[in-house]
Residue frames as qw, qx, qy, qz and C-alpha x, y, z in Angstrom:
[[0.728, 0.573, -0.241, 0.290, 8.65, -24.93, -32.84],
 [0.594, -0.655, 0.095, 0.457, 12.17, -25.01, -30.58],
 [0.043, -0.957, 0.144, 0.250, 14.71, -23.29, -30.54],
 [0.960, -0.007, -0.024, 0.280, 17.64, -25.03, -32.49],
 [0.100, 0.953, -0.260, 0.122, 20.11, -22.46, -31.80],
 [0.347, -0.720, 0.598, -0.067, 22.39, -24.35, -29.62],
 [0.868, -0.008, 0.478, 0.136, 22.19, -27.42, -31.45],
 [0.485, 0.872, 0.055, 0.047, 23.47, -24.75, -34.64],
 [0.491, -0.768, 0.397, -0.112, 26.31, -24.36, -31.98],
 [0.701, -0.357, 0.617, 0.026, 27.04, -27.33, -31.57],
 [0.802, 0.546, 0.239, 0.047, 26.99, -28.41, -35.32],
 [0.144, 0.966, -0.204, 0.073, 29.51, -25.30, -35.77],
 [0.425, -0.776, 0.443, -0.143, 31.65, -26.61, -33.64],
 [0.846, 0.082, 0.526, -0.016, 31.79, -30.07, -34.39],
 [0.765, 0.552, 0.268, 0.197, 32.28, -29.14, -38.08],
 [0.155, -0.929, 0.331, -0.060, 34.70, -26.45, -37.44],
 [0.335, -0.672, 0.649, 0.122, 36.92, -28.61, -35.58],
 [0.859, 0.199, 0.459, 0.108, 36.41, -31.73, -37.61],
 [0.650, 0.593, 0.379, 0.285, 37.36, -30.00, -41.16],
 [0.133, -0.538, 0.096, 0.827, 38.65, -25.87, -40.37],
 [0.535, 0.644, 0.511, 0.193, 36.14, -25.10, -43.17],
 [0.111, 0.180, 0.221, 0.952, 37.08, -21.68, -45.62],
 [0.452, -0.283, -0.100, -0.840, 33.16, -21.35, -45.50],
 [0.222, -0.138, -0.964, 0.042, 30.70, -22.72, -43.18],
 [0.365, -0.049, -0.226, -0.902, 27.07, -21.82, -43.46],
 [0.165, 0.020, 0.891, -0.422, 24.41, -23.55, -41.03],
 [0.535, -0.216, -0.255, -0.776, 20.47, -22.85, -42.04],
 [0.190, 0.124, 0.866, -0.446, 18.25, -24.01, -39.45],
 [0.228, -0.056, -0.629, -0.741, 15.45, -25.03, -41.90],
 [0.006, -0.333, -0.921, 0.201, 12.92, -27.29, -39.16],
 [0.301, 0.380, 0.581, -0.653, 10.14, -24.59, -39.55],
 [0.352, 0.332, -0.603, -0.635, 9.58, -25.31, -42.95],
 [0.462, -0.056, -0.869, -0.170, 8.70, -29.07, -41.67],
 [0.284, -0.166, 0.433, -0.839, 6.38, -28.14, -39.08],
 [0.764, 0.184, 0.189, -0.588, 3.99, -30.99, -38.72],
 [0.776, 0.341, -0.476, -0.233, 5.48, -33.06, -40.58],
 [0.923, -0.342, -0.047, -0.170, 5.97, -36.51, -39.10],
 [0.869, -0.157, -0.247, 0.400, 9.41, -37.03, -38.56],
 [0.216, 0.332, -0.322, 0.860, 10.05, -33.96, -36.99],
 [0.665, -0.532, -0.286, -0.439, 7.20, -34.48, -34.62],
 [0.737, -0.433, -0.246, 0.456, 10.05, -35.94, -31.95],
 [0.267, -0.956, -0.065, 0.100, 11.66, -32.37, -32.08],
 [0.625, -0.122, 0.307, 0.707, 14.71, -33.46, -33.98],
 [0.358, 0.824, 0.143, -0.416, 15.31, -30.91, -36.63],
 [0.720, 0.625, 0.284, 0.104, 16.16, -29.61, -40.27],
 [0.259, -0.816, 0.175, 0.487, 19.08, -28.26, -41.62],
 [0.718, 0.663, -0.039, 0.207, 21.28, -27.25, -44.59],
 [0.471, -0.704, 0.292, 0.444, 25.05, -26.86, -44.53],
 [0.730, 0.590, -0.084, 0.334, 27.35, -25.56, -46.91],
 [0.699, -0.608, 0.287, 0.243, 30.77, -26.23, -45.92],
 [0.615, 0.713, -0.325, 0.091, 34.34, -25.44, -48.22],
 [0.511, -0.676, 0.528, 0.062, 37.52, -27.42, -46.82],
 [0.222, 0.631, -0.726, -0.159, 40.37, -28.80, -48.29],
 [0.477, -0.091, 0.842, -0.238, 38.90, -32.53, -46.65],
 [0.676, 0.572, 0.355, -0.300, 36.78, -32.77, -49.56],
 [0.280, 0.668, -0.461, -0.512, 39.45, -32.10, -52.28],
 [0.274, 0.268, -0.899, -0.214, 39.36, -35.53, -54.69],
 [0.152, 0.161, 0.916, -0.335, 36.65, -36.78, -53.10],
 [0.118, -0.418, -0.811, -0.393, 32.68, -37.93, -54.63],
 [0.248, -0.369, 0.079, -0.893, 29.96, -36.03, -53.30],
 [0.703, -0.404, -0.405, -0.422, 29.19, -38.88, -51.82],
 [0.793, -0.065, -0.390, 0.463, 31.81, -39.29, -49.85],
 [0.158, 0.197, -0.351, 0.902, 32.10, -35.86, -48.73],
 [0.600, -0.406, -0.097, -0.682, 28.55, -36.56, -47.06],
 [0.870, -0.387, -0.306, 0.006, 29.28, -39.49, -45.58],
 [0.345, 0.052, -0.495, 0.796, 32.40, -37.31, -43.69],
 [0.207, -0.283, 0.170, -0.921, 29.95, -34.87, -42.57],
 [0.808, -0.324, -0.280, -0.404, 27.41, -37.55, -41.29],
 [0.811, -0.214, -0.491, 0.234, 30.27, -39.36, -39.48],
 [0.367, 0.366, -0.358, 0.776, 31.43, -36.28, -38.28],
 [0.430, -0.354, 0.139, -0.819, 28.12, -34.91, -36.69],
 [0.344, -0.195, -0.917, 0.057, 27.46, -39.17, -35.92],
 [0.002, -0.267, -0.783, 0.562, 25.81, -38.57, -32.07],
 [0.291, 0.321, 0.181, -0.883, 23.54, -35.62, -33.36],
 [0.371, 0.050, -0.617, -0.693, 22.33, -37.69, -36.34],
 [0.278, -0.203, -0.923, 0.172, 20.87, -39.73, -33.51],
 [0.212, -0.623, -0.609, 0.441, 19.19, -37.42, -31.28],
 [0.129, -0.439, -0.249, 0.853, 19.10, -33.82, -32.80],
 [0.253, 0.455, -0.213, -0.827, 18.76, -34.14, -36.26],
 [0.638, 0.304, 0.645, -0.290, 16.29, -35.47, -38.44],
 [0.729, 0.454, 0.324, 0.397, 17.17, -34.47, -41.91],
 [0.139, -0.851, 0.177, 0.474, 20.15, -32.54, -43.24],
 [0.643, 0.699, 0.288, 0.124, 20.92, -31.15, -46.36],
 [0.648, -0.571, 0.216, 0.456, 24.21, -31.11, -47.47],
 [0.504, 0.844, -0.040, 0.178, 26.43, -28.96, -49.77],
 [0.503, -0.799, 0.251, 0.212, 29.93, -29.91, -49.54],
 [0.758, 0.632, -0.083, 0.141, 32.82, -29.16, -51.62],
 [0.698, 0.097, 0.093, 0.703, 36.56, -28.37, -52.07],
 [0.134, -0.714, -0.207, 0.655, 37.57, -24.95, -51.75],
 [0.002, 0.371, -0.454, -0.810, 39.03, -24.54, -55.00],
 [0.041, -0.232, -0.796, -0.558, 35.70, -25.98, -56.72],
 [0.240, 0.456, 0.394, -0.761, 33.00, -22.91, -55.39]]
């Protein structure tokens, strides 16, 4: 299993500056999918839950497809499936 710390980093960051979440809550999830075949190239798993005012009025699909366009390069090369929980601040 690697290490995905710095790619946790880098996720942080990215979403940080993209949004200035209230909450923002990585899980690095990849050793759960150990073996399984599309983590076999060493991308990994993850969950975010993220609160920011970017999301207010917006579908839940749409507030995934900011956070996919936000993390774009990494969906290429780091990660392999991420699991997303993103809302509005005022709708914890």
């Amino acid at each position: 299993m690697s290490d995905n710390t710095e790619r946790v980093k880098r996720m942080r960051q990215i979403l940080e500056s993209r949004f200035a979440p209230a909450e923002l809550v990585i899980r690095d999830d990849s050793h759960l999918h150990v073996g399984h075949p599309g983590a076999r190239d060493g991308r990994g798993h993850f969950h975010v839950r993220i609160r920011a005012e970017a999301f207010a009025g917006k579908r839940p699909l749409a507030r995934h497809r900011l956070v996919f366009e936000a993390l774009g390069e990494m969906m290429e090369s780091d990660i392999h499936a991420l699991q997303i929980d993103a809302a509005a601040e005022e709708d914890n």
